[in-house]
C-alpha positions in Angstrom: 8.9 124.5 -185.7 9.3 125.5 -189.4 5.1 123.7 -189.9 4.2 126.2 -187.2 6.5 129.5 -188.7 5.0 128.8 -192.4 1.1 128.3 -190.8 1.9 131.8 -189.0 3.5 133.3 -192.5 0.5 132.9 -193.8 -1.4 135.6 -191.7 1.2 137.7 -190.4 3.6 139.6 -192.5 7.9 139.4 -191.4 8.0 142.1 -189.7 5.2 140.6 -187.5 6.5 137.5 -186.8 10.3 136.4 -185.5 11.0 132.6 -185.5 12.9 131.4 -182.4 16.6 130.3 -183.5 20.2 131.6 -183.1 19.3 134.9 -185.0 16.5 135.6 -182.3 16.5 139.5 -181.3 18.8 139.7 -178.0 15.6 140.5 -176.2 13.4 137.6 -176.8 16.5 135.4 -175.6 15.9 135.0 -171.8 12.4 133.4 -173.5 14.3 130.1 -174.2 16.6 131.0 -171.5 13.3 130.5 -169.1 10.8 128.7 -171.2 12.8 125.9 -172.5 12.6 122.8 -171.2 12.6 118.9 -172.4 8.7 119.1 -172.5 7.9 122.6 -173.8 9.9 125.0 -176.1 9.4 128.4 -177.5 9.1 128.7 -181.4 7.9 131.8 -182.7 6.9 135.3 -181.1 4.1 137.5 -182.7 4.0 140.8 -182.5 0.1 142.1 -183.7 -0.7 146.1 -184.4 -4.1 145.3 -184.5 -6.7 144.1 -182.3 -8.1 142.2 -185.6 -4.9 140.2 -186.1 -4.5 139.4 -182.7 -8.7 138.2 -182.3 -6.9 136.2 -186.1 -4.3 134.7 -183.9 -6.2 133.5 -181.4 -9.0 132.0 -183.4 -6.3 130.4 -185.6 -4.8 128.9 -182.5 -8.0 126.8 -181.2 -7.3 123.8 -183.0 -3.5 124.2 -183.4 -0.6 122.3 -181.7 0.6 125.0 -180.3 0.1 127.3 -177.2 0.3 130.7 -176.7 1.8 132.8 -174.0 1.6 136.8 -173.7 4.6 138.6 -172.6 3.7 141.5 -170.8 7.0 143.4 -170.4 10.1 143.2 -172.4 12.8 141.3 -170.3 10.4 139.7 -167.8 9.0 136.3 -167.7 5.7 137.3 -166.3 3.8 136.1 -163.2 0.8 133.8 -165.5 1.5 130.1 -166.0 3.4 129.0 -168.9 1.9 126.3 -170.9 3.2 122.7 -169.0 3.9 121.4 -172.7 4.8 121.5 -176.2 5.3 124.4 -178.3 4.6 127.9 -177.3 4.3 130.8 -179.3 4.6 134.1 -177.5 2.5 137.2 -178.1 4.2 140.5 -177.7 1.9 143.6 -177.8 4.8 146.1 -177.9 3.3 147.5 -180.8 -0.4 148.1 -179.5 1.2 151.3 -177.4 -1.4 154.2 -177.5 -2.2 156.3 -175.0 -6.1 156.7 -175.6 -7.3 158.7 -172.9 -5.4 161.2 -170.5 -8.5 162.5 -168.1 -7.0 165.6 -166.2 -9.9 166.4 -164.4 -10.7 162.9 -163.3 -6.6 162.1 -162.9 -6.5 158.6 -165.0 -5.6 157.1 -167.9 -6.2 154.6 -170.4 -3.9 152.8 -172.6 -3.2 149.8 -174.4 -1.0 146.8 -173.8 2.1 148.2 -174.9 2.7 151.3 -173.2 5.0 151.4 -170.7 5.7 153.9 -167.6 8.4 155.6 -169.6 6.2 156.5 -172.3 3.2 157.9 -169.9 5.5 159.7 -168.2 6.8 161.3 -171.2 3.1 162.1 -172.6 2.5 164.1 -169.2 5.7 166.0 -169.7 5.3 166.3 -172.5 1.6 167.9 -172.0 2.6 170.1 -168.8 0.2 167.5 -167.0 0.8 167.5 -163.0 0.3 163.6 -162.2 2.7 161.5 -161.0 3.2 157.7 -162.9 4.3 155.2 -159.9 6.0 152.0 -161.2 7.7 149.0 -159.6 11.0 148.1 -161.4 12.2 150.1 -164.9 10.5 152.3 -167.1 10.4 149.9 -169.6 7.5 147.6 -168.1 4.7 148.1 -169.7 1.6 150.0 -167.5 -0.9 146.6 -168.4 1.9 144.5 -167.2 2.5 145.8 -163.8 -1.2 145.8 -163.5 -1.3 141.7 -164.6 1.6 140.8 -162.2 -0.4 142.7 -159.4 3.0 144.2 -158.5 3.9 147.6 -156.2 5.7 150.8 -156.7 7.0 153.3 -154.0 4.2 156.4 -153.9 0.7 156.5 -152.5 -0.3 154.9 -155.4 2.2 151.6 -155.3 -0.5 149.0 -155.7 -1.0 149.4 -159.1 -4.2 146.7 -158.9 -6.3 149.2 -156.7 -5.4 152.0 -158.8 -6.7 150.0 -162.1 -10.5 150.7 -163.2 -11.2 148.7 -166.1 -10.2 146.2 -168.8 -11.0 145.4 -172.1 -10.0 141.4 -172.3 -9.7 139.6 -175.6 -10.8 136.2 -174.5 -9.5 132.8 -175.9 -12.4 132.7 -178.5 -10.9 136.0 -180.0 -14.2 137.8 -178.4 -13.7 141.2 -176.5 -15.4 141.7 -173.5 -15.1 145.2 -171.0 -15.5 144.8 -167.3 -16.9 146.9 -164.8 -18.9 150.2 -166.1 -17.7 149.9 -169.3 -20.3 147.1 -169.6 -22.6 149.5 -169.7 -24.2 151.3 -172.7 -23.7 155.1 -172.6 -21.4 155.0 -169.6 -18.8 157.6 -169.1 -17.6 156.2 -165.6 -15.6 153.2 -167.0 -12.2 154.8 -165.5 -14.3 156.1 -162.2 -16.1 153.5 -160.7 -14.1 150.1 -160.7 -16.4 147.6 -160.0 -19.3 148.2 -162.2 -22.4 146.1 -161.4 -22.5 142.1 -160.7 -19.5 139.8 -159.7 -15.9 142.0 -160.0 -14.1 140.0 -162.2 -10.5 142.4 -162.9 -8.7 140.1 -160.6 -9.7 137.1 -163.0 -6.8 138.3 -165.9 -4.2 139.1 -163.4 -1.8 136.7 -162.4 -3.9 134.3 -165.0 -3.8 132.8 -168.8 -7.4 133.5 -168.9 -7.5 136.2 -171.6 -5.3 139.0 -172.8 -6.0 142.9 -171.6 -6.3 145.0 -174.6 -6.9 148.3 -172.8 -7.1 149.0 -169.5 -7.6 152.2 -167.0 -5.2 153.4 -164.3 -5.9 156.0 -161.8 -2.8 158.8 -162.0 -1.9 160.5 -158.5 -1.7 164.3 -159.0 1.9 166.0 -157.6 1.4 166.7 -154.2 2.0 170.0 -153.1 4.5 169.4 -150.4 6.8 166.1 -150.1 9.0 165.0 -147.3 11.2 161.6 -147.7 13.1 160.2 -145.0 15.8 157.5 -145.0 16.0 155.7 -141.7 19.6 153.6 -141.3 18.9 151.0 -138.3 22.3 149.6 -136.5 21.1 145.9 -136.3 17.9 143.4 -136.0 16.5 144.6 -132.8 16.4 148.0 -134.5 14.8 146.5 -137.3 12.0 144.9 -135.2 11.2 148.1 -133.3 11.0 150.0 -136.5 8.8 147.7 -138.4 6.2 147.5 -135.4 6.4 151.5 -135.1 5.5 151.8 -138.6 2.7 149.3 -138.6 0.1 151.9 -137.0 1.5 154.5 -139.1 0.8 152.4 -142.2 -3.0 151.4 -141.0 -3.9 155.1 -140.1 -2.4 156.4 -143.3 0.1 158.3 -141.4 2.3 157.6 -144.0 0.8 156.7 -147.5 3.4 155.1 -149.5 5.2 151.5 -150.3 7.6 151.9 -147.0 10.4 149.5 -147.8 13.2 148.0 -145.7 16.6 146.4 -146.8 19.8 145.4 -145.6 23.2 147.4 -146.6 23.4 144.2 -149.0 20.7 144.2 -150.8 20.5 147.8 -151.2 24.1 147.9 -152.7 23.3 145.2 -155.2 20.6 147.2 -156.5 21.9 150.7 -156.8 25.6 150.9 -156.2 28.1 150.8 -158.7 29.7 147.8 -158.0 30.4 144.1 -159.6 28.0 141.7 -158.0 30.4 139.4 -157.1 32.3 141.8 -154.8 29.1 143.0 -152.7 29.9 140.4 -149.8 29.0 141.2 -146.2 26.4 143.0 -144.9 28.3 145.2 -142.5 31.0 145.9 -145.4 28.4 146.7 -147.2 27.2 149.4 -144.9 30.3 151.1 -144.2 31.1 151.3 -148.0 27.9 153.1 -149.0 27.0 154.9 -146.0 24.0 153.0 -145.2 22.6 151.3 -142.0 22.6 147.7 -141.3 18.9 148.3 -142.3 17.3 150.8 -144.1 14.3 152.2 -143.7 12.2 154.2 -147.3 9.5 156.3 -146.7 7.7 159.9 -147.6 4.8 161.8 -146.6 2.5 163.7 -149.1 0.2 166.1 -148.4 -0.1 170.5 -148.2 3.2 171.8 -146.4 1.4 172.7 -143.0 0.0 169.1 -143.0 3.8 167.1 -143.9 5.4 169.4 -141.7 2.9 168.2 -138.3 3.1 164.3 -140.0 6.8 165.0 -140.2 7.1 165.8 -135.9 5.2 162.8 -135.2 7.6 160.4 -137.5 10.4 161.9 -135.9 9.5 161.7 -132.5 8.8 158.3 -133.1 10.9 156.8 -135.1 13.8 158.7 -132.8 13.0 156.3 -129.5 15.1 154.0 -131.6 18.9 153.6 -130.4 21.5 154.0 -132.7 18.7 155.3 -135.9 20.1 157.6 -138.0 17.3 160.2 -140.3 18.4 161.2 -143.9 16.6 163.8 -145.4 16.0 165.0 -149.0 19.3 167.2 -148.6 21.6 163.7 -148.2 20.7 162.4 -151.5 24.0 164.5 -152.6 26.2 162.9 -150.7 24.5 159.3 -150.7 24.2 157.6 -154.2 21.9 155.0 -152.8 19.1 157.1 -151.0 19.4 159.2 -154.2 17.8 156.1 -156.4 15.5 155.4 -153.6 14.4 159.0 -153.1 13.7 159.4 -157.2 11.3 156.1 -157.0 9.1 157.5 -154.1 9.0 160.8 -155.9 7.6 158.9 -159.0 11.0 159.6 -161.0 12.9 157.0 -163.0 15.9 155.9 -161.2 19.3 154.2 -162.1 19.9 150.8 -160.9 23.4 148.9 -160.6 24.9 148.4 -164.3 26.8 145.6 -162.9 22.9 144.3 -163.2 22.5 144.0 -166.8 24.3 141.1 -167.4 22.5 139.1 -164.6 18.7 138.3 -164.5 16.5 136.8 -161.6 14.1 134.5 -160.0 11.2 136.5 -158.1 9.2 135.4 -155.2 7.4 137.4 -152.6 6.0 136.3 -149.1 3.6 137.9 -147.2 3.1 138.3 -143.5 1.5 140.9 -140.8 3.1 143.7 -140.5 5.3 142.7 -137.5 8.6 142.9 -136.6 9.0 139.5 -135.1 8.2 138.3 -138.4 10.6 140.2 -140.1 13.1 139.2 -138.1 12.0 135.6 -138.5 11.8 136.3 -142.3 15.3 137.3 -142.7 16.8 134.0 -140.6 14.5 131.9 -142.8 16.5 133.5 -146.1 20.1 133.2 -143.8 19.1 129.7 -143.4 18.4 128.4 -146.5 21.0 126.4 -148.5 22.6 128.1 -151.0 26.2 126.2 -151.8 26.6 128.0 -155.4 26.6 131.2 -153.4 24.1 132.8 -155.6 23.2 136.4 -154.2 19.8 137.1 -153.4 17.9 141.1 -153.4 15.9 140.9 -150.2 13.5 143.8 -149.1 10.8 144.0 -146.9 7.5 146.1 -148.8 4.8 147.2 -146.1 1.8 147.9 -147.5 -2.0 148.4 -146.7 -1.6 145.7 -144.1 1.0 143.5 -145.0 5.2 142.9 -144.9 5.8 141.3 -148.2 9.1 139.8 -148.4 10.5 140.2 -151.9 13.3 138.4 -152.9 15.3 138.3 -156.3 17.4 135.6 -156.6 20.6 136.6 -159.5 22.2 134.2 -162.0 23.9 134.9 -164.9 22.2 135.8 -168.1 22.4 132.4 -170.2 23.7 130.4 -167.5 21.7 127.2 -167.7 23.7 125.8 -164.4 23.3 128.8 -162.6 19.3 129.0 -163.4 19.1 125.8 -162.3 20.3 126.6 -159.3 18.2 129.8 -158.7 15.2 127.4 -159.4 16.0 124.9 -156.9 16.9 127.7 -154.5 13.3 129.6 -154.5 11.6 126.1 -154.6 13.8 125.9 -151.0 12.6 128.8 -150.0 8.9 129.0 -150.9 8.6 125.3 -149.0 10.6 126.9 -145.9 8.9 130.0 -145.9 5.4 128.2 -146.7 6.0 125.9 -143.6 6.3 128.7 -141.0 3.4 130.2 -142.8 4.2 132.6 -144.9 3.1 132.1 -148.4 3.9 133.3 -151.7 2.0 136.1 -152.8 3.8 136.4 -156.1 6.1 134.4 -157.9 7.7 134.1 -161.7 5.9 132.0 -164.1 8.1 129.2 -164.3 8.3 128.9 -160.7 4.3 128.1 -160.8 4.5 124.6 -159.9 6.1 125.1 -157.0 3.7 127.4 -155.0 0.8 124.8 -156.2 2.6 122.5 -154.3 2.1 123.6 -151.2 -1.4 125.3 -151.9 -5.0 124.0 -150.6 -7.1 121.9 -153.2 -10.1 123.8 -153.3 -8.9 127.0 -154.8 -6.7 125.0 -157.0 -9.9 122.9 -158.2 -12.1 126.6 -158.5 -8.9 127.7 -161.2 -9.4 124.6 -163.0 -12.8 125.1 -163.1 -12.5 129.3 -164.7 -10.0 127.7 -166.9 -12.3 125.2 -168.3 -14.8 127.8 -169.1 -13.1 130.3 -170.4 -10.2 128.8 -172.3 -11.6 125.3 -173.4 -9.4 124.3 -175.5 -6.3 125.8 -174.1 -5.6 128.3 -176.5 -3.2 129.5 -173.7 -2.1 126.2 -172.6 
């Protein structure tokens, strides 16, 4: 460790590089926390200001004993593989945070690595600038990040993957490449047209150690001019079935535009209510606590007032077929602390989460199905099912998307518990083998949870991703 901190010294000044010990910055601990094992171990983190002394970095890595891993937002472990061994120094672009480009005619953006939601946001209030910036969990993740984990926020514009159009990608060799039109000499469409001319090959850095983004383009929804959320509380499962296969048309002829998410009483209070972890127990307890329904259903139309207020007469007529469904509206949000937090996130608006939560972290995994309410019945007795004897609470929501139910699950421990990890980890292996066998696989999953979902996945795109590694990261600059 101390070879590999001196090598380092020697092209990055102190206040660049941190060495890994007991005087590590609180926020680079859940690093060892998740990294850390008997075959690999994090030594040092870098944190470039340049593009030049990260191209330095990686050049100087090629024929090091070391690997490098890029952290894409602070706190988070990321969804690209981890190196399987050795040591690992970690790449923190924190410090590469400009906002290059705000287009307000064309509605996107372009930023580097480092910037996160908060600060766009801030730069377009900052500006008077009408756009809305959607994000998934905190305003701390960085913009590039949500993009690389492929992950979803709650407006029109939740998949943050299809609202990206283009990348600049350092690859291992330290060379910069630009996808998509801004391949192109002379173009001015690299932020317009996102798939430029020849193979598409965005997807290729996402979810990937195949090169680090450097800049990349994200489309910005302008504020709509009239906005209707609705909270729908369901009294049980056979509610929750009916309500999932009434919104499935609704989500494939646009009816309604955004993330629509579904979640127990449960899971709902362990994100949002203030309340110790340990005493959110029962999902019917949890209900009658917070006001919620035994289910609970997000979702919000967009559009001009005329339009929301005809979109708003079909949802209701509907939705109200349902026995026992309960509407809230926009004027509840007073009186309900929960669909407050999950009004503000389909609005585009940073929200407050538990603050029981900060001392707990979590194991990620999402499965994806049709959107169908047999399977999202199925779904949740597959997650009741599943062993659990340390009792370890789990967020569970439903996302319904373009096409698909994606069932996200969180799965808490303890900050710094190395037991309770443990635990978590065995416990989403559990569950992506269940889930897996009654065909419903993983469409995302932490980066130390990899190895798992390889498992149980087919050879040949496996043998393809070995194949992409090979030529674009040879030596294994990333591991």
């Amino acid at each position: 460790m101390n070879t590999i901190v001196e090598k380092l010294s020697a092209l990055f000044t102190a206040d660049k590089l941190i060495a890994v010990n007991q005087n590590t910055p609180v926020e680079y601990q859940f690093l060892a926390d998740r990294i850390n094992n008997a075959e690999r171990k994090v030594v040092a983190i870098v944190t470039p200001i340049t593009l030049d002394e990260l191209q330095k970095l990686l050049v100087f890595s090629a024929d090091q004993a070391f690997s490098l891993f890029n952290l894409l937002s602070p706190g988070e472990i990321n969804t690209a593989p981890i190196p399987a061994n050795g040591d690992i120094v970690v790449i923190d672009l924190k410090k590469l945070n400009a906002i290059i480009e705000v287009n307000t005619k064309a509605a996107y953006a372009l930023v580097e690595p480092g910037v996160s939601y908060a600060q766009l946001n801030d730069y377009l209030e900052a500006n008077n600038i009408p756009f809305v910036v959607d994000f998934d969990k905190n305003s701390t993740q960085s913009v590039s990040g949500g993009i690389s984990n492929r992950s979803y926020g709650y407006t029109p514009y939740g998949d943050h993957l299809m609202m990206q159009c283009g990348m600049e990608v350092m690859l291992a060799s330290g060379r910069l490449i630009r996808t998509g039109m801004g391949a192109m000499p002379g173009s001015d469409s690299w932020q317009l047209f996102k798939y430029g001319f020849g193979p598409y090959i965005d997807g290729t850095f996402t979810q990937s150690s195949l090169g680090i983004i450097t800049k990349v383009g994200i489309w910005l929804m302008p504020k709509a001019p009239a906005y209707q959320p609705f909270a729908l509380q369901l009294p049980n499962e056979a509610a929750l079935n009916q309500a999932v296969e009434i919104m499935r048309d609704m989500k494939i002829n646009m009816l309604v535009p955004n993330t629509v998410t579904v979640a127990s009483a449960q899971s709902d209070a362990l994100q949002f209510a203030d309340e110790a972890i340990e005493h959110i127990s029962s999902n019917d307890e949890a209900a009658k606590k917070h006001q919620l329904g035994q289910w609970n259903m997000y979702g919000a139309l967009y559009n001009i007032p005329a339009n929301v207020e005809f979109l708003w007469q079909a949802i209701n007529g509907a939705f109200g077929q349902i026995e026992g469904a309960k509407f809230l509206l926009q004027d509840a949000t007073a009186s309900n602390p929960v669909w407050a937090q999950r009004e503000m996130k389909m609005n585009g608006k940073f929200n407050a989460i538990n603050p029981q939560l900060a001392a707990y972290s979590s194991i990620n995994v999402h499965f994806a199905s049709p959107i169908d309410g047999d399977d999202a019945v199925s779904m949740q007795a597959l997650l009741q099912k599943v062993s659990n004897p340390a009792e370890l609470k789990i967020i569970s929501q439903f996302a319904l998307t373009w096409r698909t139910m994606m069932h996200q699950l969180q799965i808490l421990y303890p900050t710094g518990n190395v037991e309770k990890l443990a635990q978590a980890r065995q416990l989403a292996k559990q569950l992506i083998d269940d889930f897996t066998a009654q065909g419903y696989p993983s469409c995302l999953v932490d980066a130390d949870m990899q190895d798992a979902v390889d498992a149980v996945s087919l050879d040949g795109l496996k043998t393809l991703k070995k194949r992409v590694k090979k030529a674009l990261d040879p030596q294994s600059v990333f591991g």
